[in-house]
C-alpha positions, -999 to +999 in steps of 0.1 A: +155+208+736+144+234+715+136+225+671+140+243+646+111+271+645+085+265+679+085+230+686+105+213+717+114+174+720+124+161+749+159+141+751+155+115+779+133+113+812+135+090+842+161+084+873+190+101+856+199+105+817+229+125+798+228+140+766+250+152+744+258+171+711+280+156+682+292+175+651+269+187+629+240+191+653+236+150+662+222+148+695+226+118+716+208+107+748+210+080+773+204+069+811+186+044+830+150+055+819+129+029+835+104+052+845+104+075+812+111+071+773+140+094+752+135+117+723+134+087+703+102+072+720+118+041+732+105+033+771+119+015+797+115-024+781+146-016+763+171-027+785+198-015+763+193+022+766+212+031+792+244+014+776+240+024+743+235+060+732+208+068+706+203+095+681+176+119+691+181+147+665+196+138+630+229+156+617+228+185+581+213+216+575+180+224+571+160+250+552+130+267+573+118+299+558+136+331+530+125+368+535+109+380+516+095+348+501+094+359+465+116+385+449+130+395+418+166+391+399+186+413+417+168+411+448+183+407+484+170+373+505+176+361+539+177+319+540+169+309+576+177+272+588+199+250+607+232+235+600+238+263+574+274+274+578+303+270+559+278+269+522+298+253+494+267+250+470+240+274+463+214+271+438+178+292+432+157+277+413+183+261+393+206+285+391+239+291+407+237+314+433+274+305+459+290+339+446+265+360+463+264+346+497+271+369+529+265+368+563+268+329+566+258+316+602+247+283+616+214+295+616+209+322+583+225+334+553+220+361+528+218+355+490+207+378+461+187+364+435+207+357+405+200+363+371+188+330+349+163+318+380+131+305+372+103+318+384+093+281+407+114+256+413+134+245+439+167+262+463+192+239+473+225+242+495+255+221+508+271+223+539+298+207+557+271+183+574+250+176+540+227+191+518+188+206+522+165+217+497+130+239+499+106+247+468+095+277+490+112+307+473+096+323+439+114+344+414+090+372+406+095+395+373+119+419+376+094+444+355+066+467+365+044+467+341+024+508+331+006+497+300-021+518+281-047+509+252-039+530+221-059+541+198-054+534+158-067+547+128-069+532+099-052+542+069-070+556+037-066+522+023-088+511+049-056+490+065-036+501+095-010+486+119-006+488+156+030+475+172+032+462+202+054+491+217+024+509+219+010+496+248+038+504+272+030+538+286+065+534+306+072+498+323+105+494+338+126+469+347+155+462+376+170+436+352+175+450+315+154+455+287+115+445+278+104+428+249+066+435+240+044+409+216+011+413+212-015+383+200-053+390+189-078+380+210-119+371+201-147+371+226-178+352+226-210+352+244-224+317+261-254+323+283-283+298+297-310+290+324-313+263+352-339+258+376-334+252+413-324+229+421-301+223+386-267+225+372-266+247+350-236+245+325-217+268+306-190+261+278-161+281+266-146+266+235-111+250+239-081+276+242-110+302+256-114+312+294-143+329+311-134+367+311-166+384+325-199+380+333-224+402+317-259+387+338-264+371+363-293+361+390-308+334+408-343+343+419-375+349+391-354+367+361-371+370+327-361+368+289-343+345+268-318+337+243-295+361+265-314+385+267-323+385+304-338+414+333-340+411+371-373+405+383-388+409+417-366+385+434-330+382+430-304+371+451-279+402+461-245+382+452-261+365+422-230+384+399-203+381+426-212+340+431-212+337+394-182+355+387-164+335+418-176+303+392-166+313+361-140+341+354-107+329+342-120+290+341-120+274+305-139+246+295-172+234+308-181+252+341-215+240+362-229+262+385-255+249+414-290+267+413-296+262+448-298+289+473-271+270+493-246+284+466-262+317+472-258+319+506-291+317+517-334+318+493-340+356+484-373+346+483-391+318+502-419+299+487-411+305+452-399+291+421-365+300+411-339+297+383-306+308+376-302+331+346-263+334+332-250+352+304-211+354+302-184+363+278-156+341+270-121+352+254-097+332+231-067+338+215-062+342+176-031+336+154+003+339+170+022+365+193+040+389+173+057+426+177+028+447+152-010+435+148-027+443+116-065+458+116-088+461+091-123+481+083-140+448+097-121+458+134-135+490+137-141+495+177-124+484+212-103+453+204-089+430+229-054+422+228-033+399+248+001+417+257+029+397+266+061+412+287+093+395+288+122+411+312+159+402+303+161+372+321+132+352+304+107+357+330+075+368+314+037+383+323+006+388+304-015+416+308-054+418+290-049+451+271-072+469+242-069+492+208-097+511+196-100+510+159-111+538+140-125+546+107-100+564+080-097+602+078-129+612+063-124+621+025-139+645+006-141+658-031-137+696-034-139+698-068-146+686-108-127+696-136-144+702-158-176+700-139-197+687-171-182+673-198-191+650-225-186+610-229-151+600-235-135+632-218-111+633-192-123+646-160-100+659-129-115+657-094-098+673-064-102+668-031-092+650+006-079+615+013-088+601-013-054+572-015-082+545-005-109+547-035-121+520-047-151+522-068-167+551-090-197+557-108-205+580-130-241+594-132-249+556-130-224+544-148-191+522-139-160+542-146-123+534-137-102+550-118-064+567-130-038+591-114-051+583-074-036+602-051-045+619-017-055+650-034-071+637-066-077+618-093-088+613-131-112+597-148-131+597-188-167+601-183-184+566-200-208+565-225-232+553-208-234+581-183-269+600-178-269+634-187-272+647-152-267+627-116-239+622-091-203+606-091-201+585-061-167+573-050-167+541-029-142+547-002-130+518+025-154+511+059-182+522+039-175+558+032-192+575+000-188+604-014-215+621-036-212+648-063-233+664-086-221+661-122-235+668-156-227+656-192-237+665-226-244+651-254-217+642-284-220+655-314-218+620-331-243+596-312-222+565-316-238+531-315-218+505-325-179+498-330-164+464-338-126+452-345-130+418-364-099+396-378-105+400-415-076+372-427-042+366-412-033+398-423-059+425-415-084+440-394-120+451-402-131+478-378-170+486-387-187+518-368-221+528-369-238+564-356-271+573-350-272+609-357-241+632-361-237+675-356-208+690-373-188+658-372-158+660-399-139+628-396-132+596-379-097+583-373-090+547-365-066+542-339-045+511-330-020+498-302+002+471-293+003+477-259-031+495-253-017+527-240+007+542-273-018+548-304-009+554-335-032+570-369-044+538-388-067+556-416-090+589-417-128+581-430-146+612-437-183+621-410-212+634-427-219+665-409-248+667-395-276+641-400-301+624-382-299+592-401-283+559-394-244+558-408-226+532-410-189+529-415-154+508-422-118+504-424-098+476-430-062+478-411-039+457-434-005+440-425-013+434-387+017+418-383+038+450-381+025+449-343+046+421-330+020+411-305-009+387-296-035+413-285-042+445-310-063+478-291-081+496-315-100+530-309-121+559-324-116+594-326-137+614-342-134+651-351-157+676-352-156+707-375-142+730-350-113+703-342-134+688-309-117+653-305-138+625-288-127+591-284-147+557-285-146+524-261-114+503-272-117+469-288-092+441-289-084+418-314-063+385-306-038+381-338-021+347-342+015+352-334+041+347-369+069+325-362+098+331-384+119+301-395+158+307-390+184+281-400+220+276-390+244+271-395+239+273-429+260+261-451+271+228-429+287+204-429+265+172-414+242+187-393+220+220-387+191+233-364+160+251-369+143+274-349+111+294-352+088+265-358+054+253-346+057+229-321+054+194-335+050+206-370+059+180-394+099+196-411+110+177-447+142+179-460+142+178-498+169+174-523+178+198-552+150+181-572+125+176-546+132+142-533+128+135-495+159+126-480+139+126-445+115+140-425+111+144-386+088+164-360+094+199-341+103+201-304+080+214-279+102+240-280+098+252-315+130+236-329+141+203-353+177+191-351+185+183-388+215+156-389+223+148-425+225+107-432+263+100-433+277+106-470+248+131-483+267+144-510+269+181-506+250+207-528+218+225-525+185+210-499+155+223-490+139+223-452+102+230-460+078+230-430+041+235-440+040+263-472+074+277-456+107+269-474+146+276-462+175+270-484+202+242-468+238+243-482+256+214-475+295+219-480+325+199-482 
C-alpha cells in the first residue's frame, strides 16, 4: 500500500492474509503469516494474528505540503494531505481561515490567506476523522517595497527635518495602506589582527550588528590601528570569508586565521595574519514618522526604515539621507556703508534667517530686525575705524564685508548711572575731546526700549580737554519698576544725534500701605507691607494696644481685642502711619 507522498508499507505477507479499509482511512490486516510479518512488524510468534485483525495505518487527516509555501494576505494556497474532506475548522497561522475554503477532496483543498495571519506560526484543520496541524506555511508581507534615499537641506537656522514618507519612491501593497517610521542609525569602526594560527575577535556593541566589511586579508598585510594594505600575499576570498563571518552578526564574532577557513595557504612557507577592519551599525532613539538633522549631520546618514502593510506584518529596509549645508547666504549690501559709533546700520542681502553672531570691525554687536533679506544693527563704540563685519552663520558659514566708521564728534569715555538716595539717580559722563558738540540729553526707561528726556546739560564745543559732566534724576519712583535704563544723546551743532551705551540702575521697589475696611467694626487687613515687618497698633494717644508680624505675603490681619472702644487708632509699620477708625 501506497503512504502519503513516496513511501509504500506493506500490509501482511505469508501463506494467505486479507486486508481491509475502515472509515477514515484505518487499515486492517490479518492471515496466517507464519512465514512473514504485517504492516505492523509483528512475525509469525504471535499466534494471535490471524484471529485478530490489527491496525496497520492509523485513522485522521494529515497535512503534507501548501503551494506556494509562503504567500501573502490575499493570496491563493493549495493544502495537500490525507483525510482532508468534509473541513469544519481552518486556521493559518492563528487565524480563521473555514470561509475561504474550495475545492475540498480527500486528498487537497484550497484556502486564501486571510487577513490577521502572522507571518509563522502554525495551520491547523478538522475533519470528520480528527484534526492535523503543520508549521510549514509562512505569511509573507503583502507590500513591495520601492524605497529611495532623499536628500535634505538644512534650513537657514541650520535645522531641518526629513519624514519618513520620503523614502517611499512608490511601494505598494495587495492589502491596504503603508505606514512608514524611520529610526536613526550610528556606525562604528572595530578592526584588528590575528596571527595564524589565532582567533581573532571582533566586537560590536550591544544592540549593533556587523553591516560591512571595509578590509580584509589573511596572507602578509601591513599597517595598523585600521589602517591596513594588501601585501604580496593575500588570499583571493579573504573579503568574501570575512564577510560570510561577520555581516549581520552582533556581538562578539571570532574568525579562524588558518588557511583551512580560507580554503586553502596563498602562500606556503610563510608567516601569516589576518588583518580585519569592519563597520558596525546601531540604532539611536526610537522609530518615529519625521527625523530631525542638524549642522553636526551634514553627509550620507543611515536610516533604518520600517514598513508596516494593513495587516500588521512589517519589514525593515537599510535606507540613507544625505544632509546638506543651508542655502549659502550672502550680504549684498550696507546702509549706510560707514557710519559712526552708535548709528544704526541696514544690511541687505541672502538667507540670512540663521545668523547668529556679528562683529563689527572687531567688535561684538547684536543683532535686530533678522529676516531672510536683511537686518539691522548700531555700530559699537568699540569698533575700529576701518575692517570687516563678519556674520557667523550655522555649519560654519561666514560672511565678510568691508565696513568703515568715523569718528564722533564727542570722544566719550566714561558714563555711569549710580543710586544717589532712595529717590534719585546720579548719571556722571566724561569726554575726551569734543567738535561742535552742543548738548547732552539724559535719557531714561522703564522698560529699556521707550525713553523719555530726563534733563539737557549744555557740550562745550570743541575742545581737546578732559570734561566731565552730571545730572541727578530726582523722584525715581515715578518709574514703577525694579530696573531703570538710562542713556546719552548728545547733539551736535548741526542737530547730529549720537547715542551712548545704556546703563541700568536697580531701584528698590515702594510698597504702598492700604487699609480696609476702614472704618470697622472689630477687625481690618493691611496690604502693601514688607514681608515680616513688625505692624503696631496705637491708640489716639500713642499707646500700643498690640503689635503682630506681616505675612510672607505682604499683609497683617488686624483683629481688634473684644470691647476696644471705638474712636481714632493708628497702624504704624516702620516711619509709615495709616489712620484706623473703629465705629460703633
Amino acid at each position: 500500500m501506497k503512504l502519503p507522498g513516496n513511501a509504500w508499507t506493506s500490509l501482511a505477507a505469508g501463506y494467505y492474509h486479507a486486508a481491509g479499509e475502515q472509515s477514515c482511512h484505518a487499515v486492517w490486516a490479518w492471515g496466517d503469516n507464519s512465514n512473514g510479518q504485517i504492516g505492523t512488524g509483528k512475525g509469525y510468534i504471535d499466534a494471535n494474528i490471524y484471529q485478530f485483525p490489527e491496525l496497520v495505518i492509523g485513522p485522521g487527516p494529515g497535512l503534507i505540503r501548501f503551494t506556494p509555501a509562503s504567500a501573502a494576505v490575499g493570496a491563493t494556497v493549495v493544502a495537500t494531505g490525507t483525510g482532508l474532506s468534509g473541513l469544519t475548522a481552518l486556521s493559518v497561522n492563528g487565524t480563521d481561515a473555514l470561509a475561504s475554503v474550495t475545492n475540498n477532496s480527500d486528498n487537497s483543498f484550497t484556502f486564501v490567506v486571510p487577513a490577521g495571519a502572522t507571518a509563522t506560526g502554525t495551520t491547523s484543520v478538522d475533519a470528520g476523522c480528527g484534526s492535523a496541524s503543520s508549521t510549514a506555511f509562512t505569511v509573507l508581507p503583502c507590500l513591495t517595497p520601492n524605497l529611495q534615499s532623499p536628500t535634505l537641506t538644512l534650513a537657514g537656522s541650520g535645522q531641518g527635518t526629513v519624514g519618513a514618507g520620503a523614502f517611499d519612491a512608490g511601494s505598494t501593497a495587495s492589502c491596504g495602506a503603508i505606514t512608514f517610521e524611520v529610526q536613526k542609525l550610528r556606525t562604528g569602526t572595530v578592526y584588528g589582527t590575528m596571527a595564524e594560527p589565532g582567533l581573532l575577535s571582533l566586537t560590536a556593541p550591544a544592540g549593533a550588528v556587523f553591516t560591512s566589511v571595509d578590509f580584509a586579508s589573511f596572507g602578509n598585510p601591513t599597517g595598523s590601528e585600521g589602517n591596513y594594505t594588501l601585501g604580496s600575499c593575500n588570499a583571493p576570498n579573504s573579503l568574501s570569508r570575512v564577510q560570510e563571518a561577520l555581516l549581520n552578526r552582533g556581538g562578539t564574532v571570532n574568525i579562524s586565521a588558518s588557511s583551512g577557513f580560507f580554503n586553502g595557504d596563498p602562500c606556503n612557507g610563510t608567516s601569516k595574519q589576518l588583518a580585519v577592519r569592519a563597520t558596525y551599525t546601531y540604532p539611536v532613539g526610537s522609530a518615529s514618522s519625521s527625523l530631525e538633522y542638524a549642522c553636526a549631520d551634514l553627509g550620507s546618514q543611515p536610516v533604518q526604515l520600517t514598513l508596516t502593510d494593513a495587516q500588521g506584518v512589517s519589514m525593515t529596509r537599510p535606507v540613507s539621507v544625505t544632509v546638506l549645508s543651508p542655502p549659502t547666504a550672502t550680504i549684498t549690501g550696507l546702509n549706510p556703508v560707514s557710519a559712526t559709533p552708535g548709528t544704526t546700520v541696514m544690511a541687505s542681502g541672502s538667507n540670512l534667517t540663521g545668523a547668529t553672531a556679528l562683529t563689527v570691525n572687531g567688535a561684538s554687536a547684536a543683532i535686530s530686525n533678522l529676516t531672510a533679506t536683511g537686518f539691522t544693527f548700531i555700530v559699537p563704540a568699540q569698533a575700529a575705524s576701518s575692517g570687516n563685519l563678519i556674520l557667523s552663520l550655522p555649519c560654519t558659514q561666514l560672511l565678510t564685508q568691508p565696513f568703515s566708521t568715523t569718528p564722533l564728534p564727542v570722544e566719550l569715555v566714561q558714563f555711569t548711572a549710580t543710586l544717589a538716595g532712595p529717590e534719585a539717580v546720579r548719571l556722571t559722563w566724561m569726554t575726551a575731546s569734543e567738535k561742535n558738540s552742543a548738548y547732552f540729553e539724559v535719557e531714561a526707561s522703564a522698560d529699556g526700549h521707550t525713553y523719555r528726556r530726563v534733563g539737557q546739560v549744555a557740550g562745550h564745543g570743541n575742545t581737546t580737554h578732559q570734561q566731565e559732566y552730571q545730572l541727578v534724576d530726582k523722584g525715581i519712583r515715578q518709574y514703577a519698576t525694579g530696573l531703570v535704563y538710562y542713556r546719552l544723546r548728545q547733539v551736535d551743532q548741526d542737530g547730529t544725534a549720537t547715542l551712548s551705551p545704556v546703563r541700568t540702575v536697580k531701584v528698590a521697589p515702594t510698597r504702598e500701605l492700604a487699609l480696609f475696611p476702614n472704618p470697622t467694626t472689630g477687625s481690618a487687613t493691611l496690604t502693601g507691607v514688607q514681608p515680616g515687618a513688625l505692624v503696631t497698633v496705637l491708640d489716639a494717644v500713642g499707646r500700643p494696644v498690640f503689635t503682630l508680624h506681616a505675612s510672607a505675603a505682604g499683609t497683617a490681619a488686624l483683629v481688634l481685642p473684644p470691647g476696644i472702644a471705638w474712636g481714632l487708632y493708628v497702624v504704624r509699620v516702620g516711619p509709615q502711619a495709616l489712620p484706623l477708625i473703629v465705629s460703633q
